[in-house]
Wavefront OBJ file of the C-alpha trace (Angstrom):
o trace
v -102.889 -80.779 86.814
v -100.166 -81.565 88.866
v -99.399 -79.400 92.215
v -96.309 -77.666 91.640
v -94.065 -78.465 94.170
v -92.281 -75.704 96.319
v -89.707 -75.241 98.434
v -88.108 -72.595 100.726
v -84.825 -70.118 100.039
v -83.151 -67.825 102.476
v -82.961 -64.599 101.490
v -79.800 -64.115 102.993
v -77.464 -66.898 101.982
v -79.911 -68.892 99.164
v -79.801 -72.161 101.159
v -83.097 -74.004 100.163
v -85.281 -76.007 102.653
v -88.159 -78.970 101.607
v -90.029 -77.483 104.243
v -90.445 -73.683 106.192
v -87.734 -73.192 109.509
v -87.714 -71.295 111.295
v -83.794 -70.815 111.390
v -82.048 -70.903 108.143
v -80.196 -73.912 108.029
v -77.409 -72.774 105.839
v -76.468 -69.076 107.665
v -78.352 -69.495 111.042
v -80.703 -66.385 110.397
v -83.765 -66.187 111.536
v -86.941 -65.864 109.609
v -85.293 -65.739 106.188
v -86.837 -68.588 104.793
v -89.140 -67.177 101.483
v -91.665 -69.926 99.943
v -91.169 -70.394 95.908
v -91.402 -72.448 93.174
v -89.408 -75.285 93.044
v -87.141 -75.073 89.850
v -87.080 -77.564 86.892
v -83.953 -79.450 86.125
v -81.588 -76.954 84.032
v -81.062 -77.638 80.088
v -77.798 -78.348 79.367
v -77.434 -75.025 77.505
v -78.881 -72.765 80.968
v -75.381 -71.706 82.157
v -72.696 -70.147 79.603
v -69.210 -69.764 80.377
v -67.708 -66.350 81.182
v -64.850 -67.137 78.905
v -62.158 -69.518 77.886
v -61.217 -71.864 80.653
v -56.883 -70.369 81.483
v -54.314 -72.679 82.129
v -52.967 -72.608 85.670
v -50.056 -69.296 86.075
v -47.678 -68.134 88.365
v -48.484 -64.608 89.846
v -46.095 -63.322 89.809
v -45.865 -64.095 85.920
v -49.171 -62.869 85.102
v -49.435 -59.516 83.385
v -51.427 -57.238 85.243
v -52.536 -53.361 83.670
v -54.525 -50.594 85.780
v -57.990 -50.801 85.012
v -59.633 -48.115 82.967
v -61.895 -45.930 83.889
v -64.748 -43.904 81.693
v -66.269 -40.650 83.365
v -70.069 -40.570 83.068
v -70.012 -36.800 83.180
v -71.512 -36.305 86.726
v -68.327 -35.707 88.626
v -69.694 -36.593 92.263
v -71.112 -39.999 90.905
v -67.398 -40.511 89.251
v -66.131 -40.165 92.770
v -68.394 -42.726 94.607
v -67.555 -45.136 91.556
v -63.635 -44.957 92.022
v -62.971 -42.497 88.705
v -65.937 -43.714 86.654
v -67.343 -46.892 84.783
v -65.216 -50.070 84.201
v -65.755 -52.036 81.439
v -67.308 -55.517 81.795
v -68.075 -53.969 85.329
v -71.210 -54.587 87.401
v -72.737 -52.399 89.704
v -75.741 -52.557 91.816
v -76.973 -49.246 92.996
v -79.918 -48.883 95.445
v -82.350 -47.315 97.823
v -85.195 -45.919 98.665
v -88.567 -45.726 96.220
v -88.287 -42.109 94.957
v -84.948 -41.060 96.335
v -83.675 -40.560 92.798
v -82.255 -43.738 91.407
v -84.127 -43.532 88.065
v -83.062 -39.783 87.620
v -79.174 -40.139 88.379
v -78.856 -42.734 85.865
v -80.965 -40.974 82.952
v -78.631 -38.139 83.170
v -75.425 -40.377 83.270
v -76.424 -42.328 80.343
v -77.567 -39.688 78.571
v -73.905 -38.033 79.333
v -73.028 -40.972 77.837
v -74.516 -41.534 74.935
v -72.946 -38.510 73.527
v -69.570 -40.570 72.986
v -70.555 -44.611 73.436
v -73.611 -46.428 72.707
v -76.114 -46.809 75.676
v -78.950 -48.723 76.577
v -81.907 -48.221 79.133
v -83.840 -51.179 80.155
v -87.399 -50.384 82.041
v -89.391 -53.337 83.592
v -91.254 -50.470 86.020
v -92.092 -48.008 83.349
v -93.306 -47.879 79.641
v -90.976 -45.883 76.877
v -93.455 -43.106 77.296
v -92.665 -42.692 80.548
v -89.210 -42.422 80.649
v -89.238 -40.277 77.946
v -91.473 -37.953 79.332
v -89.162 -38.239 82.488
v -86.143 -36.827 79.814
v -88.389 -34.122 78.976
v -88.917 -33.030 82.713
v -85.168 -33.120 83.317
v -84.030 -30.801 80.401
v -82.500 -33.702 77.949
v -83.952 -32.962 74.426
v -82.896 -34.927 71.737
v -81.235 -37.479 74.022
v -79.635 -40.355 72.088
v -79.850 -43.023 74.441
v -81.658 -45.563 73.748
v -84.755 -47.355 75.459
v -86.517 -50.878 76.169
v -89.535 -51.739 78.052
v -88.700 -55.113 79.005
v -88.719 -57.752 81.480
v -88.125 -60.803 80.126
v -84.303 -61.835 80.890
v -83.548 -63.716 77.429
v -85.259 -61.398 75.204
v -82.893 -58.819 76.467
v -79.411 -60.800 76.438
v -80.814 -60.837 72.496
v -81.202 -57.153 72.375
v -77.899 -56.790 74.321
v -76.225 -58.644 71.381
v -77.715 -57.138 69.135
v -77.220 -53.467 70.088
v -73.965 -54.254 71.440
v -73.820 -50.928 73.947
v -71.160 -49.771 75.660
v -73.578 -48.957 78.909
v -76.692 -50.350 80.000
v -78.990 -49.667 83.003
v -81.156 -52.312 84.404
v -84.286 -51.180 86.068
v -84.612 -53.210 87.767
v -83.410 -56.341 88.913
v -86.526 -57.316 90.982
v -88.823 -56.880 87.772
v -86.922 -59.204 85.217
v -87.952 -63.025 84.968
v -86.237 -66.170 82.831
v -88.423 -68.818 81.770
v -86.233 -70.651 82.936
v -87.620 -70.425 86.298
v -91.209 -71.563 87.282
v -91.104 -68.739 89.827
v -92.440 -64.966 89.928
v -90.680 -62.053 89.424
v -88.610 -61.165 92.304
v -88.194 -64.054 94.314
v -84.603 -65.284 95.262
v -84.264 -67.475 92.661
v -85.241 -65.305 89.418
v -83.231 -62.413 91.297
v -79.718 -64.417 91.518
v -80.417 -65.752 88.199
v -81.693 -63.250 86.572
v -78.057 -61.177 88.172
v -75.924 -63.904 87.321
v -77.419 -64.133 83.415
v -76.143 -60.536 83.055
v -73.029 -60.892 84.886
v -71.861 -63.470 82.923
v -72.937 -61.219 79.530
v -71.423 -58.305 81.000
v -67.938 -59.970 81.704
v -68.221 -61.668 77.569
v -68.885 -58.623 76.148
v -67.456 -55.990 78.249
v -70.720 -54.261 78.391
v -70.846 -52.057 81.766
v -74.443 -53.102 83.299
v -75.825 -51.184 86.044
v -78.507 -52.668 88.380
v -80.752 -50.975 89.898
v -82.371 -52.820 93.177
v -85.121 -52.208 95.435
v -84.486 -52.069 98.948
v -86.436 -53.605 102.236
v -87.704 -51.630 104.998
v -84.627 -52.355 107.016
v -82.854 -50.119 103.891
v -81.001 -53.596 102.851
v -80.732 -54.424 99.123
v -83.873 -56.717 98.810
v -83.472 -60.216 97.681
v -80.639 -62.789 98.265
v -77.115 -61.118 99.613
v -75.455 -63.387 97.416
v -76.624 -60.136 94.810
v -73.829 -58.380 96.028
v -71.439 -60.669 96.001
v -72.140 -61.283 92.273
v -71.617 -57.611 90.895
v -68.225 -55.474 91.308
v -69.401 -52.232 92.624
v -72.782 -51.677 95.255
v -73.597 -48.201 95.589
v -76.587 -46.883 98.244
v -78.501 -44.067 98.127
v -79.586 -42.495 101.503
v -80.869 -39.227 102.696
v -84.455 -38.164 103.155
v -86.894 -38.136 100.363
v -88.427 -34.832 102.135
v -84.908 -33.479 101.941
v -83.152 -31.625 98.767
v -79.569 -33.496 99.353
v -78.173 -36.673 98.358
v -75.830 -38.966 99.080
v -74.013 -41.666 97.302
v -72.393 -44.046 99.196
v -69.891 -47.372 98.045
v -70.059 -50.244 100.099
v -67.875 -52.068 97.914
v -65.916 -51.262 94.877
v -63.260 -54.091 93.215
v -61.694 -51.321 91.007
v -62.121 -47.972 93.453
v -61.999 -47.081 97.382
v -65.004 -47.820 98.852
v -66.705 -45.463 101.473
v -66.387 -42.682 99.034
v -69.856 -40.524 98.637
v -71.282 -38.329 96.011
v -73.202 -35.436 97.342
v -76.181 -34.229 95.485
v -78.811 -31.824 95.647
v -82.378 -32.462 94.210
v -83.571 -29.554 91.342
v -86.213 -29.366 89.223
v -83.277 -30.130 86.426
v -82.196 -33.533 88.441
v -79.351 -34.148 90.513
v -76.621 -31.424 90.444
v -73.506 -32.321 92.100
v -72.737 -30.254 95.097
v -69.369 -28.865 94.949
v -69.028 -27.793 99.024
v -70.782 -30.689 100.934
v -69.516 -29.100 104.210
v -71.811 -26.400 104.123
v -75.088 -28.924 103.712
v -73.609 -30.700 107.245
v -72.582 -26.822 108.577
v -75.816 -24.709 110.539
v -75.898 -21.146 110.055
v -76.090 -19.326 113.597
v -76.300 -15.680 114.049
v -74.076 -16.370 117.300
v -72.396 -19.240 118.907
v -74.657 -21.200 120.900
v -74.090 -23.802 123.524
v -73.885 -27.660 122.871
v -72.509 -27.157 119.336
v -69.171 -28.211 118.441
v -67.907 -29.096 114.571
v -66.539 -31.899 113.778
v -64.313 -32.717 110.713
v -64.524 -36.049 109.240
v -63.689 -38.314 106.623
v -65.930 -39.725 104.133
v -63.875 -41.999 102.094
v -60.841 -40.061 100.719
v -62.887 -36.314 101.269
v -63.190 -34.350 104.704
v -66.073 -33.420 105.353
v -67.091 -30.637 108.192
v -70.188 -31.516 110.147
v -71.935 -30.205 112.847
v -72.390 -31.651 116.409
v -75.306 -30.976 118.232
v -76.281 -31.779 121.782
v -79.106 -31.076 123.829
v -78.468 -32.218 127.725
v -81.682 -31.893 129.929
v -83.279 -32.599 133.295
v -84.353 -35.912 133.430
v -86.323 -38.186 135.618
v -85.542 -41.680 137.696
v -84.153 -43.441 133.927
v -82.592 -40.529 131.752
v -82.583 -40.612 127.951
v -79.428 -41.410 125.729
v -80.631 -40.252 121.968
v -78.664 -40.070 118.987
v -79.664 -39.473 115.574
v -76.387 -40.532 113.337
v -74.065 -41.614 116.098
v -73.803 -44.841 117.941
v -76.142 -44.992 120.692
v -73.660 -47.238 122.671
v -70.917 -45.061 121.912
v -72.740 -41.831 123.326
v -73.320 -44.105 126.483
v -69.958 -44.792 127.041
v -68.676 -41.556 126.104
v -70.629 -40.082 128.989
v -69.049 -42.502 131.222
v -65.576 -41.488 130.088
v -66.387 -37.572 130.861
v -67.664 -37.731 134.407
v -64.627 -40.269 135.277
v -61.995 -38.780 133.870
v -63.352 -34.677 133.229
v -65.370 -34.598 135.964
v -68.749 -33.470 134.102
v -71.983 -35.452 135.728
v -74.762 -36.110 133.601
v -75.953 -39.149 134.734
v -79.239 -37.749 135.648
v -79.384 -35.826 132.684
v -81.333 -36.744 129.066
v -79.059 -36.288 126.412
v -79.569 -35.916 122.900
v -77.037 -36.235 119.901
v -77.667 -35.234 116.470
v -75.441 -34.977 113.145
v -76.969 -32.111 111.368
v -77.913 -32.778 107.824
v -78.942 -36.379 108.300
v -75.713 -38.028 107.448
v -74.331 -41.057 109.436
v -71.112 -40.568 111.537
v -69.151 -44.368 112.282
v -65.439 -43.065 112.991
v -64.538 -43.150 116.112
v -62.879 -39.373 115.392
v -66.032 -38.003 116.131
v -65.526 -38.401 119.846
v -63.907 -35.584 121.037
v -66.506 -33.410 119.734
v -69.060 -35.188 121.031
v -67.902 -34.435 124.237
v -67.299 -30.708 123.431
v -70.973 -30.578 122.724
v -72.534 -32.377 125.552
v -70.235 -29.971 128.553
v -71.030 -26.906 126.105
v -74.904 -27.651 126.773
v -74.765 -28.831 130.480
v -72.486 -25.847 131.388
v -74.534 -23.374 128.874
v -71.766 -21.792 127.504
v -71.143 -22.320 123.695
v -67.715 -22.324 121.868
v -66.239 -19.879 120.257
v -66.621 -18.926 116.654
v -64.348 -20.524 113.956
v -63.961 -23.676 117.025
v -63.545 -27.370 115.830
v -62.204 -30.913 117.545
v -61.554 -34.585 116.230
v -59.932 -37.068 118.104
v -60.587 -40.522 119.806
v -61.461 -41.067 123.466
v -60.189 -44.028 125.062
v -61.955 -45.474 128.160
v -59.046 -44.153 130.220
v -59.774 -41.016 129.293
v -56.914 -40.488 126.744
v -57.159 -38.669 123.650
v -56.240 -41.080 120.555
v -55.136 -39.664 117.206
v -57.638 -40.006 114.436
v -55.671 -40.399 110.448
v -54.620 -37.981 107.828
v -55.317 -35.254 110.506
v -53.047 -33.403 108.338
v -56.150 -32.935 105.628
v -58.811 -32.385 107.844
v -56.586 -29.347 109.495
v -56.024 -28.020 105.966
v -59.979 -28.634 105.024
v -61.085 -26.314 108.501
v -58.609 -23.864 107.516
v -59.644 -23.459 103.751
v -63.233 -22.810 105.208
v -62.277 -20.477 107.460
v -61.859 -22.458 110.931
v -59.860 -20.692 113.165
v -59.371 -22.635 116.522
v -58.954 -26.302 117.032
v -58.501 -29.274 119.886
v -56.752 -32.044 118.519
v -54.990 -35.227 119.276
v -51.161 -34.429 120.332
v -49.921 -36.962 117.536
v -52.117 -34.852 114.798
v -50.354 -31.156 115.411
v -48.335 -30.775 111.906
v -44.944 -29.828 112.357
v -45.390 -26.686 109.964
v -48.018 -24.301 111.458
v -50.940 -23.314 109.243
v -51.602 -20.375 108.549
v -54.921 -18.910 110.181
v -55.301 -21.568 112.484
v -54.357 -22.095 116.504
v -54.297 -25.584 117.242
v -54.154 -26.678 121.044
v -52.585 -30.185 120.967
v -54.461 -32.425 124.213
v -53.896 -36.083 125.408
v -56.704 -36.001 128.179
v -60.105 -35.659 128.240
v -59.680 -33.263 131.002
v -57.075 -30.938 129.237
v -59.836 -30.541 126.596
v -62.359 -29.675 128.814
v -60.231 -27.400 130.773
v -58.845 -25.661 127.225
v -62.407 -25.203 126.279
v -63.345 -23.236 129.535
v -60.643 -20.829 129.002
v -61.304 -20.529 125.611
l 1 2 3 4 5 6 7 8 9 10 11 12 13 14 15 16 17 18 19 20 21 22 23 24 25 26 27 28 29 30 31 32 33 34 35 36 37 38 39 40 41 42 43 44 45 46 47 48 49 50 51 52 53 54 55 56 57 58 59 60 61 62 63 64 65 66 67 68 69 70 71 72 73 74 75 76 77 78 79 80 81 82 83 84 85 86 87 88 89 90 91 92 93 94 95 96 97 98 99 100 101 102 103 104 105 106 107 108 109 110 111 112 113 114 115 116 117 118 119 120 121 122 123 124 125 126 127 128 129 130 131 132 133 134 135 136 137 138 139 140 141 142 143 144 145 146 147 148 149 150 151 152 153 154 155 156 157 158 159 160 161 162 163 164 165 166 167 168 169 170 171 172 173 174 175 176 177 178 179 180 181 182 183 184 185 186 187 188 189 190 191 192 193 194 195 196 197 198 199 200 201 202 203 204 205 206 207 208 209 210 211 212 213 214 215 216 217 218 219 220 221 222 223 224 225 226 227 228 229 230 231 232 233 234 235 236 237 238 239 240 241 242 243 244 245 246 247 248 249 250 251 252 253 254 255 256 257 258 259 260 261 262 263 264 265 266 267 268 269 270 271 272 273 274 275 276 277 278 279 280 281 282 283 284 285 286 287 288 289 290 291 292 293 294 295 296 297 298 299 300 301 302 303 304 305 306 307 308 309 310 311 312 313 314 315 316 317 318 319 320 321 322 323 324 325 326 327 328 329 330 331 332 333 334 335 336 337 338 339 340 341 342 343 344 345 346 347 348 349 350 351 352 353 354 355 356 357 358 359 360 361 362 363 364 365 366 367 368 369 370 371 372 373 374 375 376 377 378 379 380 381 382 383 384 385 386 387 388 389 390 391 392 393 394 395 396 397 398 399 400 401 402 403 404 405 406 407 408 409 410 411 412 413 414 415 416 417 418 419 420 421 422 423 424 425 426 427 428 429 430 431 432 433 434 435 436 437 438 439 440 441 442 443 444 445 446 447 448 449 450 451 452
């Protein structure tokens, strides 16, 4: 027999190579180039149009209509999607093994199937299994409907023949077309494999959900051109030794992305959780130093989280440590306070933590960070019912952070009673409960929070 000849694909941007580099030649990465199969020339019948070829139109002529959106009765995973399903929509959801990928989507579909016709498509697990999985979460008599398989054309043909409303793909890194010469899960059966059931999806206006497997960097595995291909990519994250989580969009063509759905792990499933804030919130019988809380915006919902800091002796090269923050930014930030506030930790450790284990990227979260690291070093904690947001500039000047408006009403509703904000963020109606002290300084905060 003939040695099948092979070639090399980046796993980042599907360029293709003769031979292994080691720099992609198509996106510059390094190390991305994945050995495989070299495909056969495509039939003439491989790729099928996604529908009628339009004549050229003005814009502004075109009708345009809001998209429509279909609840999968779980409210938080509604949120992260933008309202619900779309139909014809793709979406890619992933993370890690056993975070609860599987689960979610058995309870959506099965939500579901009580009005529209669903589908659930196993390449990891027999029928057996995910019915026993049903049984485990409580849904008896659950109408949806199940294939073990992983061969891509054999289900496009059950696809047209069921015709469902909903299906779930899991997952994309088991399936395989014999088209391909190559194995299940390289970069070419992967983007083919996607594209197949994009291009169904968008004929049909069957909603297909992907499920993907993720690397050890917590990156969607396979080529990135997979999430260019669908409409919505949702991640999962939190810890697997942990009872909560989260649902995060990355990108959404029919919703706001950076929305999350919260979640907390039962013996039932996922249950939505109604008040996130008090996952992020710790419970302490008494204010204690180098905490400060923080409320931020996930998406279109504020969120209240809690800032901790621990500043310590240190030796000749003291620590910087954060656990949800930027690590640069806490470097910096440090700079700004003994400039500008006149608090010296340069020969201190310091350690930052978001409690809960969720990831803080607004800059917002400065101010409190900064609350929390003098509340440690000068051992004094803040008072009860405290909270800050705000921006710190490298001159030291306090930056307003938006809809400030939301997050004062959130900390109110929950029962926060004193804040330090940003100058521009003071409302011009005063809320009830709550004494805001309006800074522009670094060291007006610092000196508000001593007399505090």
């Amino acid at each position: 027999m003939a040695k099948e000849k092979s070639s090399y694909v980046c796993g980042e941007c599907g360029a293709s190579s003769p031979k292994w580099l080691g720099k992609c030649p198509g996106c510059g990465a390094w190390n991305t180039l994945v050995e495989t199969v070299a495909d056969a020339a495509p039939g003439k019948n491989r790729f099928q149009a996604l529908a009628r070829t339009q004549p050229v139109a003005t814009l502004s002529e075109i009708e345009a209509t809001e998209v429509a959106h279909q609840g999968t009765g779980i409210a938080e995973l509604d949120r992260a999607l933008g309202g619900g399903i779309v139909e014809g929509g793709v979406v890619l959801i992933g993370g890690d093994p056993g975070i609860g990928k599987s689960t979610l989507l058995l309870q959506a579909l099965d939500a579901l199937a009580r009005t529209v016709k669903t589908l659930y498509v196993t390449g990891e697990e027999s029928g057996a299994q995910v019915a026993l999985r049903s049984r485990r979460l409580g849904l008896d008599a659950s109408p949806v409907r199940v294939l073990a398989e992983i061969q891509l054309e054999r289900i496009v043909a059950t696809l047209e023949a069921e015709a469902p409303a909903v299906c779930v793909i899991d997952s994309i890194q088991t399936l395989y077309s014999d088209q391909l010469a190559s194995a299940p899960g390289s970069v070419a059966q992967v983007r083919e494999c996607a594209a197949q059931l994009t291009r169904v999806a968008k004929a049909s206006g069957t909603t297909v959900i992907l499920v993907g497997h993720v690397t050890k960097d917590g990156a969607l595995a396979g080529p990135r051109v997979l999430e260019h291909m669908v409409d919505t990519v949702l991640y999962f994250e939190g810890d697997t030794h942990s009872s909560f989580r989260l649902v995060r969009a990355i990108k959404n063509r029919f919703g706001a992305v950076n929305e999350i759905g919260v979640f907390a792990m039962t013996e039932r499933g996922l249950k939505g959780v109604a008040n996130p804030s008090a996952i992020f919130l710790s419970s302490h019988g008494e204010p204690v130093p180098g905490t400060c809380v923080l409320v931020t915006l996930e998406g279109t919902r504020p969120l209240l989280v809690e800032i901790q800091a621990l500043v310590d002796a240190g030796g000749p090269s003291p620590r910087r440590l954060s656990v949800g923050l930027e690590r640069d930014r806490l470097a910096m930030l440090l700079a700004v306070l003994h400039r500008h506030a006149g608090v010296a930790a340069f020969d201190q450790d310091v350690f930052v933590n978001a409690v809960g284990g969720v990831r803080i990227s607004e800059p917002a979260a400065d101010l409190a960070v900064l609350l929390a690291i003098q509340g440690s070093l000068r051992a004094r904690p803040l008072p009860r019912g405290f909270f800050a947001f705000g921006e710190v500039g490298l001159a030291g000047e306090v930056r307003p952070a938006p809809r400030g408006q939301e997050r004062l009403k959130e900390a109110a509703k929950l029962g926060f009673s004193v804040a330090v904000v940003p100058s521009a963020n003071v409302p011009k109606k005063p809320i009830e409960g709550l004494t805001i002290h309006a800074v522009e300084r670094v060291e007006q905060a610092v000196h508000i929070v001593r007399e505090l």
